[in-house]
Backbone bond lengths (Angstrom), bond angles and torsions (degrees), N, CA, C in turn:
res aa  C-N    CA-C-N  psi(-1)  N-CA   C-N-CA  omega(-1)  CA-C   N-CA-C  phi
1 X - - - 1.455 - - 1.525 108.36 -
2 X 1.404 115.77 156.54 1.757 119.36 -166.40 1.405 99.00 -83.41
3 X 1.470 149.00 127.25 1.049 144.07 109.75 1.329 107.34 38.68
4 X 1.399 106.47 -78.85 1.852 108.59 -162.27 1.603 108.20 -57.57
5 X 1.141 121.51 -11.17 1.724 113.89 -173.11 1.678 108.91 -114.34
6 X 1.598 96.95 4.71 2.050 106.43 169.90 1.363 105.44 -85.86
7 X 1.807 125.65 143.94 1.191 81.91 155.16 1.290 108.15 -125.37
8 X 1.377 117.77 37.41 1.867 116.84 143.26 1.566 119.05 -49.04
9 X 1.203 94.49 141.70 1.669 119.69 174.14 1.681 115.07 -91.92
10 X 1.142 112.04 154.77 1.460 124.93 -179.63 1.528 89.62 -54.42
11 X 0.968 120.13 -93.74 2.020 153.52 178.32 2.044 91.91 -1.90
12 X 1.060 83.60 149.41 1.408 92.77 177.94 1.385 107.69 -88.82
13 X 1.576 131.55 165.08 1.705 121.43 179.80 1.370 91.21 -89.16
14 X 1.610 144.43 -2.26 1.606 127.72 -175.04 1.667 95.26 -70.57
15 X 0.760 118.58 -43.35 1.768 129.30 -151.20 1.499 110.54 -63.67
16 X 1.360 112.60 -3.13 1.624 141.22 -178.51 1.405 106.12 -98.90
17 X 1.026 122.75 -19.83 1.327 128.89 -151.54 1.739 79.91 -87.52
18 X 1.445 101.96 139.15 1.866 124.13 169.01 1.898 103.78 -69.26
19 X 1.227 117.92 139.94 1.277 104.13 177.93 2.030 112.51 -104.58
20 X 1.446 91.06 -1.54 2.024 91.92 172.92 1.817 92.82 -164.51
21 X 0.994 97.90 -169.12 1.255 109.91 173.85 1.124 122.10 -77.94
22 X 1.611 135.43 147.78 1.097 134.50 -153.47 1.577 89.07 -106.71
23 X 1.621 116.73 153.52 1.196 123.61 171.72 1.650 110.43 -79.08
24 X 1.348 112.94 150.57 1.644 123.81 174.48 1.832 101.25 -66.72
25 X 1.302 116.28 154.22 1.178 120.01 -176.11 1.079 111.60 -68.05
26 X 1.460 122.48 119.43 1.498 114.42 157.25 1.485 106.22 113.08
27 X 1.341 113.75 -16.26 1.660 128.52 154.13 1.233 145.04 -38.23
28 X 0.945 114.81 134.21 1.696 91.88 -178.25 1.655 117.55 -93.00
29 X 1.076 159.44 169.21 1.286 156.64 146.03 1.833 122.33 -79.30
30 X 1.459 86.12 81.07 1.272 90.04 174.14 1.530 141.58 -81.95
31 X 0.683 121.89 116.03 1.994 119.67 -166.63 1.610 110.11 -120.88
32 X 1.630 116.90 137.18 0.925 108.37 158.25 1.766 139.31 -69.74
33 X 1.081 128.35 161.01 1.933 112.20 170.09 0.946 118.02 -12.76
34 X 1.370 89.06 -60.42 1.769 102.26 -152.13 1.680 119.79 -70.03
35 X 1.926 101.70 -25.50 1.083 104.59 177.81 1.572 119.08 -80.88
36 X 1.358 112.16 -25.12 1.607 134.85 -179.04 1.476 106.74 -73.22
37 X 1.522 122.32 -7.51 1.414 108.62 174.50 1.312 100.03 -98.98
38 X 1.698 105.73 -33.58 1.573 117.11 -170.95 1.833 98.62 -37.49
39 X 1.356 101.55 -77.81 1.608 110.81 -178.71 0.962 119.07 -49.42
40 X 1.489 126.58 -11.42 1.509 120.66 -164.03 1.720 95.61 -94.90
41 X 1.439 110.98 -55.68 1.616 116.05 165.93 1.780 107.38 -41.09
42 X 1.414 128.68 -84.97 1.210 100.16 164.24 1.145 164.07 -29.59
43 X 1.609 120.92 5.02 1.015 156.73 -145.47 1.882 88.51 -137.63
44 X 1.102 112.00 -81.03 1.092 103.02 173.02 1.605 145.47 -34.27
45 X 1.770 86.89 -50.81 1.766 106.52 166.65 1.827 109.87 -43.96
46 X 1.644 101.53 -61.02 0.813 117.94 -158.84 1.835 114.34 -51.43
47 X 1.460 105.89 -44.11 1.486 137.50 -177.90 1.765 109.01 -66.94
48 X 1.036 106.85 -35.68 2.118 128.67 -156.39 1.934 94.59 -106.51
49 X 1.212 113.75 -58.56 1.219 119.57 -159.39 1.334 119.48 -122.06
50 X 1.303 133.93 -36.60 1.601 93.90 151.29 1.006 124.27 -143.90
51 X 1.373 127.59 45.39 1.590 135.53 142.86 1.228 113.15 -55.05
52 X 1.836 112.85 -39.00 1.531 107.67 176.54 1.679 124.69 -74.29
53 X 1.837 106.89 -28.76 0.891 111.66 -178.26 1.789 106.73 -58.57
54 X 1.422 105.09 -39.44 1.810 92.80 -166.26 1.192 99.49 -71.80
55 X 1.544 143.96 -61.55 1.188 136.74 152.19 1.296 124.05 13.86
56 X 1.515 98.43 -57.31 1.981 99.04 -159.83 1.788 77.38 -68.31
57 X 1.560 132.34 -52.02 1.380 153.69 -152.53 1.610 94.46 -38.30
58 X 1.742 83.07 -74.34 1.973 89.88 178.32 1.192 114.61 -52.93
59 X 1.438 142.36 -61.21 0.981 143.39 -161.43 1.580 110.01 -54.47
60 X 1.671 130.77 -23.79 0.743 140.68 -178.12 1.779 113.21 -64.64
61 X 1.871 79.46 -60.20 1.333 106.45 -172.00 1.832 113.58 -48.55
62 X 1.095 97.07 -54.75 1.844 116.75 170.73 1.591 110.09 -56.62
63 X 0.948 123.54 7.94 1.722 126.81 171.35 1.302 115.04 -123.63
64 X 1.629 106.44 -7.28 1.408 94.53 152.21 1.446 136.46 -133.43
65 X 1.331 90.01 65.66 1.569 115.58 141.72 2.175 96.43 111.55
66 X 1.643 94.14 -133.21 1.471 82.30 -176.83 1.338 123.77 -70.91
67 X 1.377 120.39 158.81 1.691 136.36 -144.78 1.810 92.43 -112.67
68 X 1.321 123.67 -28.45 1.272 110.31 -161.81 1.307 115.51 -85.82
69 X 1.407 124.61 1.61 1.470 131.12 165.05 1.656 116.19 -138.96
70 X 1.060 123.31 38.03 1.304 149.03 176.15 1.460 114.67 -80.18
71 X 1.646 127.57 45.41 1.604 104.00 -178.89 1.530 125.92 -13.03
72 X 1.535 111.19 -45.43 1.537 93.97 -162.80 1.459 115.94 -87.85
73 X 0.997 113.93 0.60 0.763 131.33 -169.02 1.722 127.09 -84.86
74 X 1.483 82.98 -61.69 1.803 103.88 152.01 1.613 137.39 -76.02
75 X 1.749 98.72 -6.72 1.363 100.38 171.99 1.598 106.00 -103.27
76 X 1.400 110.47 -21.53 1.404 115.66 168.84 1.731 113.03 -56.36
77 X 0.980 96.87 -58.67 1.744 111.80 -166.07 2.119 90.10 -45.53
78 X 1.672 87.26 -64.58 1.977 96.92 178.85 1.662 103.95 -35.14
79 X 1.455 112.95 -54.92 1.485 97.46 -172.44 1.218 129.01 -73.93
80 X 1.603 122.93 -11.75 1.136 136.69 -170.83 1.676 102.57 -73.45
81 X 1.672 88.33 -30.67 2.029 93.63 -168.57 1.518 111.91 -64.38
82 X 1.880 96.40 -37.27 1.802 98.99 171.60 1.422 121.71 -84.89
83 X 1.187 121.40 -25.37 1.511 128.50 166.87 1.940 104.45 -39.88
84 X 1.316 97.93 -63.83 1.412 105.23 179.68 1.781 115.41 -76.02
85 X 1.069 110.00 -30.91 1.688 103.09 172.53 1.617 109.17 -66.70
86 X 1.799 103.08 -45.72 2.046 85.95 172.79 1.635 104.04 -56.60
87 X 1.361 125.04 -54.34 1.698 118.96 -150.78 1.908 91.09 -65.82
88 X 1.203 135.52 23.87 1.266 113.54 -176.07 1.861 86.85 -127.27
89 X 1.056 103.47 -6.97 1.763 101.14 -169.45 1.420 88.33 -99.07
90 X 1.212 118.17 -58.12 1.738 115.21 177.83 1.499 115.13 -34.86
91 X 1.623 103.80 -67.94 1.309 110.67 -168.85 1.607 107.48 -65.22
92 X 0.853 151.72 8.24 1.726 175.71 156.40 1.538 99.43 -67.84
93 X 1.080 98.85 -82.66 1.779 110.17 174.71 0.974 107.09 -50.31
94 X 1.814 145.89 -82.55 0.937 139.96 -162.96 1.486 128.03 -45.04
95 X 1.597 99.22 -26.63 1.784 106.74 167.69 1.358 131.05 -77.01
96 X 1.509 102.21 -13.28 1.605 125.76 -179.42 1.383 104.20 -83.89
97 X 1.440 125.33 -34.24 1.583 120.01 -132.13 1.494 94.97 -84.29
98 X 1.099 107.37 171.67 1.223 105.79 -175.83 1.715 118.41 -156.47
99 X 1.539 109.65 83.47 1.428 138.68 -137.68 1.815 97.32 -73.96
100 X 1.752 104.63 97.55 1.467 113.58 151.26 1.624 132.66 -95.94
101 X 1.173 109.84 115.03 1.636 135.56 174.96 1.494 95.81 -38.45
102 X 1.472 154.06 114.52 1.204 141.88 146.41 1.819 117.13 -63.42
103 X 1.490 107.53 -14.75 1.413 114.31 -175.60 1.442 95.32 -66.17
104 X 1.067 123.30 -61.51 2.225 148.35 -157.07 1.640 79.79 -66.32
105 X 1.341 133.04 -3.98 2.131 92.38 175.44 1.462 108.89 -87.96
106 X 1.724 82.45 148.28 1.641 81.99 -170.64 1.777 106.26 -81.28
107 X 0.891 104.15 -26.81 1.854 114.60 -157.21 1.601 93.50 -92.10
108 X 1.456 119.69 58.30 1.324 117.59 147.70 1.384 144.54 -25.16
109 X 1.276 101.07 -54.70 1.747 95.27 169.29 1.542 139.37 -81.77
110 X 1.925 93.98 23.49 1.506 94.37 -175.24 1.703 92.03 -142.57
111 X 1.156 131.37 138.74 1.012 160.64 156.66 1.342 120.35 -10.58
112 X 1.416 138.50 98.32 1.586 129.76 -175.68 1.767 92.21 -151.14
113 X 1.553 99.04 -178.82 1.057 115.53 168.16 1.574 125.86 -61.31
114 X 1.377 106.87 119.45 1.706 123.86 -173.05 1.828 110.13 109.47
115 X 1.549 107.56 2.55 1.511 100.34 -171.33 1.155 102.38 -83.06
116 X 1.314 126.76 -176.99 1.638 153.57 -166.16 1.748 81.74 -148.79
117 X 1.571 107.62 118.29 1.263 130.95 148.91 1.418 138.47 -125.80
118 X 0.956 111.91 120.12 1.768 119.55 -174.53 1.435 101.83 -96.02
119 X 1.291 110.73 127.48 1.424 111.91 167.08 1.513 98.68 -158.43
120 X 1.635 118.77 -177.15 1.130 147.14 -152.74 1.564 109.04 -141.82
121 X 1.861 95.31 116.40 1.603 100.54 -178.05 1.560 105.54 -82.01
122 X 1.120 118.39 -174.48 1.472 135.16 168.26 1.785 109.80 -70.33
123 X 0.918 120.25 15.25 1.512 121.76 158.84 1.289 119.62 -134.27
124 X 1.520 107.95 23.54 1.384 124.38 158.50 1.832 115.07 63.04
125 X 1.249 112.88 22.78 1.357 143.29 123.99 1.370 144.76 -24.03
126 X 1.234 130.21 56.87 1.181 144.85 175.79 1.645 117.55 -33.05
127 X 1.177 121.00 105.59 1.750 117.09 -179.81 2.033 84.94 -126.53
128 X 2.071 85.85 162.63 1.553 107.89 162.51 1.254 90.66 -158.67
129 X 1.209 99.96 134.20 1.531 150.21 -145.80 1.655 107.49 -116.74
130 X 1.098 127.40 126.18 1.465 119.17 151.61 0.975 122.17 -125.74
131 X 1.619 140.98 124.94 1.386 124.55 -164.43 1.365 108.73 -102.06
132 X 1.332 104.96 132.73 1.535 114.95 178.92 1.471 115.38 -131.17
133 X 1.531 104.65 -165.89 1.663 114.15 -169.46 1.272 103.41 -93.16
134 X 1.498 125.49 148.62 1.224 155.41 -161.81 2.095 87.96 -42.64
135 X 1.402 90.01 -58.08 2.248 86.05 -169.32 1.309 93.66 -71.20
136 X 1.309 142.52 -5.54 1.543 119.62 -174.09 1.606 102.73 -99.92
137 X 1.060 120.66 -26.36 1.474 113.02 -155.83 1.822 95.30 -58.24
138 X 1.426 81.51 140.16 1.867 93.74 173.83 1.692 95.10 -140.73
139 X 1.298 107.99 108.09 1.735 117.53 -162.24 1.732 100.52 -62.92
140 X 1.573 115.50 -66.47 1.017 124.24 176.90 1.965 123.78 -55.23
141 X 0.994 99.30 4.50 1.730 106.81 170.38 1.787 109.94 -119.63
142 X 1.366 89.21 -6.03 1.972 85.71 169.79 1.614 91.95 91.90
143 X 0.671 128.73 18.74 1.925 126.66 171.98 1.575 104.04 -122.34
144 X 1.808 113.28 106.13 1.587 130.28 -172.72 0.959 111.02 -108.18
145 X 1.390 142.40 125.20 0.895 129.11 133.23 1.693 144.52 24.17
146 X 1.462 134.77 97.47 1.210 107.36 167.37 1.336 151.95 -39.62
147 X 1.456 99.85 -37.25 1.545 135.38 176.72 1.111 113.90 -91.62
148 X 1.882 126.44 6.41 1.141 132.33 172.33 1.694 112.48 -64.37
149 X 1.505 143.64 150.48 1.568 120.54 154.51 1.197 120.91 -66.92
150 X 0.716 145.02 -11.34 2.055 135.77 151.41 1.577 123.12 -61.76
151 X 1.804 104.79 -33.55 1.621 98.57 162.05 1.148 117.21 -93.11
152 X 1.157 126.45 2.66 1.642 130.63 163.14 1.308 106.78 -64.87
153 X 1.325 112.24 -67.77 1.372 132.82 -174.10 1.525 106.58 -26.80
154 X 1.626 108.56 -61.96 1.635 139.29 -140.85 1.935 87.30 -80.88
155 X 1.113 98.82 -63.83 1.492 107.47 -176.12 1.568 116.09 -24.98
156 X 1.225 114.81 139.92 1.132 130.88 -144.91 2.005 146.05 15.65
157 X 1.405 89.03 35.77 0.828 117.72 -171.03 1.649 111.43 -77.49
158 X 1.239 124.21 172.93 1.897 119.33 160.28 1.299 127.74 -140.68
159 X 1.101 133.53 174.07 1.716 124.37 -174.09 1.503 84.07 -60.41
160 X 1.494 98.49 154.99 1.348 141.70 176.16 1.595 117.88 38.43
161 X 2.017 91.05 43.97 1.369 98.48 170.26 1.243 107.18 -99.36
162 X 1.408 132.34 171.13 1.837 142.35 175.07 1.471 104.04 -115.28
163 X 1.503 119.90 104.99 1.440 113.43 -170.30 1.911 88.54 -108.25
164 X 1.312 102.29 157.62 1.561 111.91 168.97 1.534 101.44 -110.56
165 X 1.714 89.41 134.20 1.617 99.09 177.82 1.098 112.22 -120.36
166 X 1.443 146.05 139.39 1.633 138.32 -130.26 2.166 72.57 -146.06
167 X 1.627 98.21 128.18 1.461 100.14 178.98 1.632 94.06 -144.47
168 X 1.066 136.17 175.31 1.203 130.96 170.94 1.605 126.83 -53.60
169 X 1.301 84.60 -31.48 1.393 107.94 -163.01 2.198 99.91 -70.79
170 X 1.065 76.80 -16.17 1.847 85.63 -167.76 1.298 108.48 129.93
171 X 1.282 105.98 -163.48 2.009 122.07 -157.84 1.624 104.77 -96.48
172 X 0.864 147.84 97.25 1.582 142.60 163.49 1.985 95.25 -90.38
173 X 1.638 90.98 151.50 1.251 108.60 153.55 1.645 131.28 -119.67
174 X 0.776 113.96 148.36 1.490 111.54 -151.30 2.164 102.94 -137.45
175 X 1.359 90.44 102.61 1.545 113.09 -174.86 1.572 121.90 -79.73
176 X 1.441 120.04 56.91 1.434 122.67 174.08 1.591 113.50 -13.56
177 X 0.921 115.04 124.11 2.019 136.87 157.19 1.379 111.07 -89.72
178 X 1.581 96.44 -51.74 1.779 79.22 -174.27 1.710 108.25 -162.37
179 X 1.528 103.55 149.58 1.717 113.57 -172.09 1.562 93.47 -110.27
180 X 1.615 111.13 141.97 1.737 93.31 175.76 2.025 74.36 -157.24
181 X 1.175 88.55 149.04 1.490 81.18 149.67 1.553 100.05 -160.28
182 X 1.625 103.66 -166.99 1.464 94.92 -152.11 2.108 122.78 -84.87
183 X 1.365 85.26 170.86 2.004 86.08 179.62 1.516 116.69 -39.63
């Protein structure tokens, strides 16, 4: 059948796929150090070590002979497309980010970006919290999001404040123990 009457695309549907969360309009991209080298080293790997490796792969692959049933050829080319779609999302981010020290805050005993907070929901539930930048948050290791609603909530808050956190689910209140952040 002709092309013109499909209406699949060459492009694969992965290549659509978002690779983190998108920032709210008008935001800034905030990251700590530690997370801004994280991406920056990956960035590097990615650029130094094995963009060339698949390269040398394809380039291999494409010298011997036909291309249209060539695994390595065709899985090379596929990886080359994401190799270069992360280094274009990184390098995006990395020009945005905008690198805050959690050590340098002065106002310790109240709640901002880079803190570690422990507090207690209304089902008497113990959580610790670290608030981070949009590429760092890792939910299940206790590192949220800034722009998450629990670091909204928490934000500027202080030990043995009662903040209300509004979730779908309904209203919890949530009783800070403790603000610490790092050396």
């Amino acid at each position: 059948m002709n092309k013109a009457f499909v209406k699949e695309s060459d492009r694969d549907d992965e290549d659509d796929v978002p690779e983190a969360a998108a920032l709210p309009a008008g935001t800034r991209n905030y990251m700590t150090p530690q997370g801004y080298e994280r991406l920056r080293g990956e960035l590097t790997h990615l650029m130094n070590v094995e963009r060339p490796s698949v390269v040398q792969v394809v380039s291999w692959a494409a010298s011997n002979g036909d291309r249209s049933e060539n695994g390595d050829y065709l899985y090379g080319k596929k990886r080359l497309r994401e190799i270069d779609r992360r280094m274009r999302f990184l390098t995006k981010r990395l020009d945005i980010a905008e690198v805050v020290d959690p050590a340098l805050q002065p106002n310790r005993d109240q709640v901002f970006f880079g803190a570690t907070v422990q507090y207690v929901d209304k089902a008497g539930e113990e959580h610790t919290v670290t608030i981070v930048g949009v590429d760092e948050a890792e939910p299940l290791a206790g590192r949220i999001s800034w722009i998450s609603p629990v670091a909204r909530a928490l934000t500027k808050a202080r030990e043995g404040d009662t903040v209300v956190l509004r979730t779908p689910g309904g209203v919890d209140e949530l009783d800070i123990l403790e603000v610490r952040y790092p050396e």
